[in-house]
C-alpha positions in Angstrom: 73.7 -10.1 98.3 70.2 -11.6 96.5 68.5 -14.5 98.1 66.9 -17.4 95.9 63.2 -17.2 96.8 63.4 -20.1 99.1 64.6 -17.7 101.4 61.9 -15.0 101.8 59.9 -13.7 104.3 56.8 -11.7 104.3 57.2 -7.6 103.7 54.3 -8.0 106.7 56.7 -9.7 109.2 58.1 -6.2 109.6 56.3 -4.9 111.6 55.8 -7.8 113.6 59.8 -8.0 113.9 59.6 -4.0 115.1 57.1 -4.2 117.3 57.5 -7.2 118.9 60.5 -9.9 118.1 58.8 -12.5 120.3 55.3 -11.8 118.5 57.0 -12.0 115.2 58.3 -15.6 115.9 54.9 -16.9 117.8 53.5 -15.9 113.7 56.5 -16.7 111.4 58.6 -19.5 113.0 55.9 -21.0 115.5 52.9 -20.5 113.1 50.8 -19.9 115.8 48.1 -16.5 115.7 44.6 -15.8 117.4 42.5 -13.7 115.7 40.9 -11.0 118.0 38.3 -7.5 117.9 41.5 -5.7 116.6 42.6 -8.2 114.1 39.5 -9.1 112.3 38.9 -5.2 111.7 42.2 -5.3 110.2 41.7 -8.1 108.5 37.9 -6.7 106.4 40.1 -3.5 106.2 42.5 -5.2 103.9 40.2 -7.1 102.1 38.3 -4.4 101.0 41.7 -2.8 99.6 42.7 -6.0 97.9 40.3 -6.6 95.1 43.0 -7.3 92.5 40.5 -7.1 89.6 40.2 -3.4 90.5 42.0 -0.7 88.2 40.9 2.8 88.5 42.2 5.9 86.3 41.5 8.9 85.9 43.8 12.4 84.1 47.7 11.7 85.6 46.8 8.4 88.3 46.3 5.0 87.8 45.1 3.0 91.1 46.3 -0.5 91.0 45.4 -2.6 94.1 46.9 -6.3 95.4 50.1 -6.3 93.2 52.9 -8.7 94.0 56.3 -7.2 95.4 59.7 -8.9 96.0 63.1 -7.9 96.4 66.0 -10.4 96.2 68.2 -8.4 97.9 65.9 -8.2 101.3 64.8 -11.0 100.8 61.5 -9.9 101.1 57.9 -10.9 99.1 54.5 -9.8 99.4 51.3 -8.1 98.4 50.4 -4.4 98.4 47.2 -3.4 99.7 47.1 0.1 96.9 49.9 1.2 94.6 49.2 4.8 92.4 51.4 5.5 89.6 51.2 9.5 89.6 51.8 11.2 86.0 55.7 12.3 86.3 58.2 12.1 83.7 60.8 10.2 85.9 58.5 7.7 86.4 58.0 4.1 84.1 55.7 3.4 81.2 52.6 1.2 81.6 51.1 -0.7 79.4 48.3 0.9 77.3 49.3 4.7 79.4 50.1 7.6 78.0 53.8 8.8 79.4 55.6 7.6 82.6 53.8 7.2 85.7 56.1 7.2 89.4 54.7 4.4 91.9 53.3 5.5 95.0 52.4 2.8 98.2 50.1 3.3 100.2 48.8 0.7 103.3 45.9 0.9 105.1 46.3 0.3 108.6 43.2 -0.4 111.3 44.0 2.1 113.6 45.4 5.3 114.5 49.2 6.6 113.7 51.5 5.4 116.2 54.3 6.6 117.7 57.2 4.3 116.4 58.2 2.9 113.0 56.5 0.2 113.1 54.0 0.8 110.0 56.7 3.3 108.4 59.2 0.5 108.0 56.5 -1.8 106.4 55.6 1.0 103.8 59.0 1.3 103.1 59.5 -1.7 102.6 57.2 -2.4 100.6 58.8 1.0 98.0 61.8 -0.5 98.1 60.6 -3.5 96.2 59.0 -1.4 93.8 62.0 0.4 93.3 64.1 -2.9 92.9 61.0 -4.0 90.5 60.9 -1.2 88.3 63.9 1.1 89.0 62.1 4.1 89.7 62.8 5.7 92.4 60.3 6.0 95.1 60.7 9.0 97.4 57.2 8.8 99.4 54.4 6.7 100.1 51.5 7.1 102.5 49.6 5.0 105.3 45.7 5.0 105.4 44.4 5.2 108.9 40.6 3.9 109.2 40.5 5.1 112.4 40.6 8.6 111.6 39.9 8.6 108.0 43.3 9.8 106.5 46.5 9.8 105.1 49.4 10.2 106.7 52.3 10.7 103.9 55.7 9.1 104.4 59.2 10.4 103.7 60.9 7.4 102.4 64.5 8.8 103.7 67.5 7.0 104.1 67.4 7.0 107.9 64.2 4.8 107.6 65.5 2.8 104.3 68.3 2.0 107.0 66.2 1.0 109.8 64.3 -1.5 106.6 67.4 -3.0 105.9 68.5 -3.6 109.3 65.7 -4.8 110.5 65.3 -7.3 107.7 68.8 -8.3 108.5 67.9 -9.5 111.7 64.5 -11.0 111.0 66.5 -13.0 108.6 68.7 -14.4 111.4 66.3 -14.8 113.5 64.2 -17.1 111.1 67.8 -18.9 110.9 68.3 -19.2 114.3 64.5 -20.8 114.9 64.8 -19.4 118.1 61.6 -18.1 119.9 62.9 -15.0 121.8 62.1 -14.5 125.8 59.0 -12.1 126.4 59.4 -8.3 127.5 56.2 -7.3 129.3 55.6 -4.4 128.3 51.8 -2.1 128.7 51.0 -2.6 124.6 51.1 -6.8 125.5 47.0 -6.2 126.6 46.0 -5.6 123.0 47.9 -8.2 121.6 46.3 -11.3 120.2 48.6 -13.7 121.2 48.8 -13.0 124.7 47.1 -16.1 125.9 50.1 -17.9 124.3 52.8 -15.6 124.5 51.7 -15.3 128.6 54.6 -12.6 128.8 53.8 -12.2 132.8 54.9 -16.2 133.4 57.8 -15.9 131.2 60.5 -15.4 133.1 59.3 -17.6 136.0 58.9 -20.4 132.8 62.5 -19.9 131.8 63.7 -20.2 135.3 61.6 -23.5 136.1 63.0 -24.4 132.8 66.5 -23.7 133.7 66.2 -25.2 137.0 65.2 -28.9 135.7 67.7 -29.1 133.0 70.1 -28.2 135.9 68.9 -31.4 138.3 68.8 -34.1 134.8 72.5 -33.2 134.9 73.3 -33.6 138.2 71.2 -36.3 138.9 72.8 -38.1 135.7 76.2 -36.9 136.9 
C-alpha cells in the first residue's frame, strides 16, 4: 500500500531502527542527537560524497552523487551519498548517454564492516527506491568503509529486501505509536552519542521510580 509523502521517514532511520529502537526514537520522534569523535567523522565523510554538482563519466559509468530517493510504498525518502549507472543493456536511458546504464548504490560508512545488517539494510534500502524510481532492477550495491579504505559489495537478496521491508514496517509503527522504547544496555551503548541522554544504566531503575509514583497518585487519590 503507497503512503502520501506526509508520511515518510528517512532511508537513514534504518539503521538507527536496526541497531538501536530506543536510539532511533531519541533522533526521529524525540529530535534529540549529540554530535561526538565518531559522528562528526561521519559527518565530513558524507559531505565530501555529497557534492551534488559533481558528475563524473568515463567509457560504460556515470557517477552521480546526492540524488533524491523515495519510495511510496516504504514510505521511505532520502539522499544517496554515490549512485553509478554501469553500461548494461537491462539498465535505463540517461539523458544525453549513449545506451542503458543499471544503477548501482553505494554508501560510505565511517568505520569498519560490522557484523549485523545494520548498514546492509540501509543500502538496500536505499536500491529499492531506485528500483521503484526507475524500474530497473537492482541486484547489488556496495558500502565504502573509510576505515579500511574499501568496498564491501552487497547482495541485494530477498532475505535482506525482507528484513527492509519489515523493518520499515515497524519503524512506521513506532513513529505512530510516539512511543520512546525502554533502554537495553548493551556493551556497543559506550560509543553511542546519545548516551548521556539515553542513560541506559538508570533506565530501568527510572521506569520503576516512575511506576512507583503513578501507583501512590492513585492510591492517595483513591
Amino acid at each position: 500500500m503507497s503512503m502520501s509523502p506526509e508520511e515518510y521517514l528517512p532511508i537513514s532511520g534504518l539503521q538507527h531502527y536496526a541497531f538501536c529502537p530506543r536510539q532511533w526514537a531519541l533522533i526521529h520522534l524525540e529530535e534529540q542527537w549529540q554530535e561526538n569523535a565518531l559522528t562528526a567523522e561521519g559527518r565530513a565523510l558524507h559531505d565530501a560524497a555529497h557534492d551534488a554538482n559533481f558528475t563524473e563519466s568515463r567509457a560504460g559509468l556515470v557517477i552521480a552523487r546526492s540524488l533524491w530517493l523515495s519510495s511510496a510504498r516504504l514510505g521511505l525518502v532520502g539522499v544517496s551519498d554515490v549512485v553509478e549507472f554501469h553500461a548494461d543493456a537491462a539498465g535505463i536511458p540517461l539523458p544525453g548517454r549513449r545506451g542503458a546504464h543499471r544503477p548501482y548504490p553505494i554508501e560510505y560508512k565511517r568505520g569498519k564492516p560490522k557484523a549485523g545488517n545494520y548498514d546492509r539494510l540501509q543500502l538496500c534500502a536505499q536500491a529499492l527506491c531506485l528500483e521503484e524510481m526507475t524500474g530497473c532492477a537492482i541486484p547489488e550495491g556496495a558500502l565504502y568503509y573509510a576505515a579500511i579504505r574499501r568496498r564491501e559489495a552487497v547482495t541485494l537478496d530477498e532475505e535482506l529486501r525482507r528484513e527492509v521491508q519489515d523493518c520499515t514496517q515497524a519503524m512506521h509503527e513506532a513513529y505512530r505509536s510516539g512511543r520512546t522504547p525502554a533502554a537495553q544496555p548493551r556493551p556497543v551503548c559506550k560509543n553511542c552519542s546519545l548516551l548521556d541522554r539515553c542513560l541506559p544504566g538508570l533506565s530501568g531503575s527510572a521506569q520503576r521510580y516512575n511506576e512507583r509514583t503513578i501507583q501512590t497518585m492513585l492510591d492517595e487519590e483513591g
